[in-house]
N, C-alpha and C positions, 0 to 999 in steps of 0.2 A: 649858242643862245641858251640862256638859260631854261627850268620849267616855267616857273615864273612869265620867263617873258615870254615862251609860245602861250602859253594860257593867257595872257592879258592881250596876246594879237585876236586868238579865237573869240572871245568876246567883243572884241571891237566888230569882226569881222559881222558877226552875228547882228551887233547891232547896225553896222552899216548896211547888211542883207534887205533886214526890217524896213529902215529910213528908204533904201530902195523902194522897196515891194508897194509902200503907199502911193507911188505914183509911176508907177513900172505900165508900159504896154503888153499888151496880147504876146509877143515873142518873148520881152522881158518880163511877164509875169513867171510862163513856166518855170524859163532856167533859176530864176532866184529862187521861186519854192522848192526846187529839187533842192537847192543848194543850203534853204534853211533846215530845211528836213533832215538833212545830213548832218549840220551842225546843232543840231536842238538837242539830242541825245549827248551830246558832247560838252554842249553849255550845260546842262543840268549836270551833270557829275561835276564839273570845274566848280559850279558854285557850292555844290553839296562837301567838296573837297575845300575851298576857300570858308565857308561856317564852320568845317571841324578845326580850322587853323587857329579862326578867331576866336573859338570857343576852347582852344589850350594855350592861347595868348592872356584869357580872361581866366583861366583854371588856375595858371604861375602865379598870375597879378594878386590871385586870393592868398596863395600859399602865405603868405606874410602875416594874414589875417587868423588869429590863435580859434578865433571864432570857426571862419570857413575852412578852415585849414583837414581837415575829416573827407568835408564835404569836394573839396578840391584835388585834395588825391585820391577818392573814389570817381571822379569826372575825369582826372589824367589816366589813369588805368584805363579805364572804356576811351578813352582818346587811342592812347598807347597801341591799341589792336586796333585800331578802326582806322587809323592814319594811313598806314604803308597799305593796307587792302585797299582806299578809295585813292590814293596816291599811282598803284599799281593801277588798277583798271583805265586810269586817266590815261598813262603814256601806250598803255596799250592802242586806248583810240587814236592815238595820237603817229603811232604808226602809219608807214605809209599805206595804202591798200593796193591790191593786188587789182590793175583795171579789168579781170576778167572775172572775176567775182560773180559776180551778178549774175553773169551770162548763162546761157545755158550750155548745155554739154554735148559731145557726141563720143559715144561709148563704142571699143572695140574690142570684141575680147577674139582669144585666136587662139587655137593647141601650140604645142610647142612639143617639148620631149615627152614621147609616152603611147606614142600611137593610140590608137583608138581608147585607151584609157582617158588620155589629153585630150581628146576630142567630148565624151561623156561628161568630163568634170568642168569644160569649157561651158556646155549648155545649162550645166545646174547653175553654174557661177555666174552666168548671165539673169538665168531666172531668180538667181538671190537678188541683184542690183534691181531686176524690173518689180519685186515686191517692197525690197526699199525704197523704188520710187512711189509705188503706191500709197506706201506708209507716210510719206512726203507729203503728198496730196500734188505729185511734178506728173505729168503726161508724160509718156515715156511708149514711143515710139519704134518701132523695128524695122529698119530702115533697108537691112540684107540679112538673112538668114538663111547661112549653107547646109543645112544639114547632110550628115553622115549617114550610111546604111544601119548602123547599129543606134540611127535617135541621140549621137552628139553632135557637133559642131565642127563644119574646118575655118568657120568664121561666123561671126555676128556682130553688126552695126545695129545701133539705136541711138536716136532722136531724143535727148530725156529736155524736157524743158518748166522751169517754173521759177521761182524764187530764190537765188544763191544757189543755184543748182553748182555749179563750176568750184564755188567757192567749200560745199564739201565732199564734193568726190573726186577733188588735185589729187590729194595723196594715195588713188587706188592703182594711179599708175604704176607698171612694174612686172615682176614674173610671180606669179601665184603658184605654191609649190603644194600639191595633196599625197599624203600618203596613206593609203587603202588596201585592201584586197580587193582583185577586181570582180565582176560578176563571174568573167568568163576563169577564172584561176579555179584549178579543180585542185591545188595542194596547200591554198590557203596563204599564200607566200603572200608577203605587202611589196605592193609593187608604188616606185615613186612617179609622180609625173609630173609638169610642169604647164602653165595657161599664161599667154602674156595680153596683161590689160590695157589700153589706155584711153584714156580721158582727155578729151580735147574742150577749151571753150570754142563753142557756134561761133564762126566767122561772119561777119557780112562780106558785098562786096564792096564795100569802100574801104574793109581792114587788107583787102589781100588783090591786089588789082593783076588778073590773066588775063594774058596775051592769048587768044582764039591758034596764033599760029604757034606757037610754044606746045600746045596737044596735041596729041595724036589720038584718034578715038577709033578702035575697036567696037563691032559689035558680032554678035556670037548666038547661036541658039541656050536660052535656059537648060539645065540640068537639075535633076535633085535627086532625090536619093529614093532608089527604088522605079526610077522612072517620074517620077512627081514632081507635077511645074512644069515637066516639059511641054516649050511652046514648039510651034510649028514656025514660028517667025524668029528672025533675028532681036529679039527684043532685048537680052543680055548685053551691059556696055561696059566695056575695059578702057579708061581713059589713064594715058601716060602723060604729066608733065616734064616734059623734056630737061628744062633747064635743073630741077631737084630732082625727076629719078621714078618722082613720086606715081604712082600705081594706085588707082580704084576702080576696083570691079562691082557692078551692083547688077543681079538679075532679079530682085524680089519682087519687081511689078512685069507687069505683060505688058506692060507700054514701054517701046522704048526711051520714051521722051520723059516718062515718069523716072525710070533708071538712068537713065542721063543727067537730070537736073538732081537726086539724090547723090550721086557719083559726084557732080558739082561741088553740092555742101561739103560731105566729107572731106574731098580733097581741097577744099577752101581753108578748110579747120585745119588742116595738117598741115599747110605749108601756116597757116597763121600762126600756129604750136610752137613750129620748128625755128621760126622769125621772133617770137618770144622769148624763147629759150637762148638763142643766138645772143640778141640783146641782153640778156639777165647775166651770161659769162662774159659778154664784156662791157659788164657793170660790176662786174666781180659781183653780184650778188646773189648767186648761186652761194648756199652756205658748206661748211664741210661736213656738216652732219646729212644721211640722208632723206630725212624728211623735206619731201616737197620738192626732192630734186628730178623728178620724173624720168629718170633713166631707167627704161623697161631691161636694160639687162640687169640690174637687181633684183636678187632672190628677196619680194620684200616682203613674203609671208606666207606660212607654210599650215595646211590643214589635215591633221591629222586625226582620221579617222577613227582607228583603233583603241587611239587613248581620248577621245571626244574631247580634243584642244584643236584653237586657234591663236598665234603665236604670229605675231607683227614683229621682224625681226628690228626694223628700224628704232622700236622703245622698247626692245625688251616687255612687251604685253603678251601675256597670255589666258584667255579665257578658259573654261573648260564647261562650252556648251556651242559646241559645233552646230549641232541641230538647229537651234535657237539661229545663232547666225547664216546657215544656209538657206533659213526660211525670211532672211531680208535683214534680219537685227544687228546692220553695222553702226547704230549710235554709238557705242560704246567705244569700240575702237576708232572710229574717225574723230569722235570729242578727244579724246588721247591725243590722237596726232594732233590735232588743229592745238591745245594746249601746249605739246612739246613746241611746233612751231612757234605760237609767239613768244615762249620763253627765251628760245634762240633770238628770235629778233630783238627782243626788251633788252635781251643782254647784249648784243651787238651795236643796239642802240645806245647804252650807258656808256661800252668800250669808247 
């Protein structure tokens, strides 16, 4: 199908929504306003692109004219640029979207190689996302927090929820690679370490339906570090699903019915991830670049300290203001990726 003809489906659509909506019921009112809502942003560029067309259909038609002939190739010129930029933005809307988008998030970050290095760099790394969330204006929740004896992390879950939440923290999945001197290094030597993240879209349970007899549910007294948290009661729950493998542990509340029903979420979103992901490879549309491929054994971006860069290995990006970014400032680098992505797509799209 040509562009042409999906743009003249979209506007039918649009007006068919409308013709609906004036006499739509109570259930049929919502879904059509979602639905025009979606497409209003999309009709407004189609027509803004459809006027630049007719207005270098009527710029040619002048050329002929010795009179407007000046004034006609000074309007194809500003056509000339202004074409393929409102032409581009169009088929990007026109892409398919990702149905998790929207959603909201559940963030895991964890050490990985580096011993207690990897643990320290894990908790700052959490605290950078939980001040980009604030910068968001997203609620961003701490759902399980392990801490280490020495104030990092053997794990951290959080709850982030608000607006597109999902749709720009895809690409943080991965292994996060810091190189520093540590506190404790008394020769100064840069030691490397490694944090693995990932970002799950929030499940319901109508996306991921468990079987009560498929888990096995553990529960455990809390621990923390130093002694701290510990309960007297079994309030800590480890729940196994049997048939994926899948593992979550939450003792952050003293109830254990609060750590049971957060333990739920998480592993709701993981088998929901994994189900995703599943479906996207055999859709072939896992691409070969690796943006957006969420495979956490990807070294997909390395911070280092010493030389105050950050270095997204997936785009070749590199900042040099680590600071800045540890203190929440991932716009910069997530617009990059979200960019590289739809270029990928726009051009798989054209193939």
């Amino acid at each position: 199908m040509s562009l042409a003809d999906k743009l003249d489906r979209v506007l039918t659509r649009a007006e068919e929504v409308r013709h609906q909506l004036s006499s739509a019921d109570g259930s049929q009112f919502g879904t059509l306003s979602r639905e025009l809502s979606e497409l209003e942003p999309l009709v407004e560029k189609v027509t803004a692109l459809r006027e630049a067309e007719r207005a270098r259909a009527e710029a040619e038609a002048m050329l002929a004219d010795p009179e407007m002939k000046e004034l006609a190739e000074a309007e194809l010129q500003a056509l000339k640029e202004g074409l393929p930029l409102l032409e581009r933005e169009v088929r990007l809307m026109l892409l398919p979207k990702d149905s998790a988008d929207e959603r909201n998030a559940i963030l895991e970050i964890r050490p990985a190689a580096g011993g207690d290095e990897a643990g320290l760099f894990a908790a700052e790394l959490f605290r950078a996302y939980q001040k980009f969330a604030e910068g968001q204006r997203w609620k961003f929740e701490v759902m399980d927090y392990d801490e280490s004896e020495l104030g990092g992390v053997k794990g951290a879950v959080a709850e982030i929820a608000g607006r597109g939440v999902f749709a720009k923290l895809k690409f943080e999945s991965g292994v996060h690679r810091v190189q520093r001197v540590p506190a404790t290094e008394t020769q100064g030597r840069i030691h490397t370490s490694t944090v693995t993240v990932a970002v799950m879209p929030e499940a319901e349970e109508v996306d991921v339906q468990i079987n009560e007899g498929d888990l096995r549910i553990d529960t455990y007294r809390a621990s923390g570090a130093g002694g701290q948290h510990v309960n007297k009661t079994d309030s800590a729950v480890r729940i196994t699903h049997l048939p994926t493998g899948t593992v979550v542990a939450m003792q952050e509340e003293r109830s254990q019915h609060k750590n049971r029903a957060k333990a739920m979420k998480v592993l709701r979103s993981r088998i929901y991830e994994a189900q995703r992901l599943s479906l996207a490879n055999a859709r072939a549309a896992e691409r070969k670049g690796q943006v957006g491929t969420g495979d956490r054994s990807e070294r997909i971006r390395t911070y280092n300290f010493p030389q105050g860069r950050v270095t997204d290995h997936r785009i070749g990006l590199t900042l040099h203001k680590i600071d800045r970014v540890m203190l929440g400032e991932f716009n910069e680098i997530i617009d990059a990726l979200t960019a590289e992505d739809e270029a990928e797509r726009l051009a798989a799209e054209l193939d």
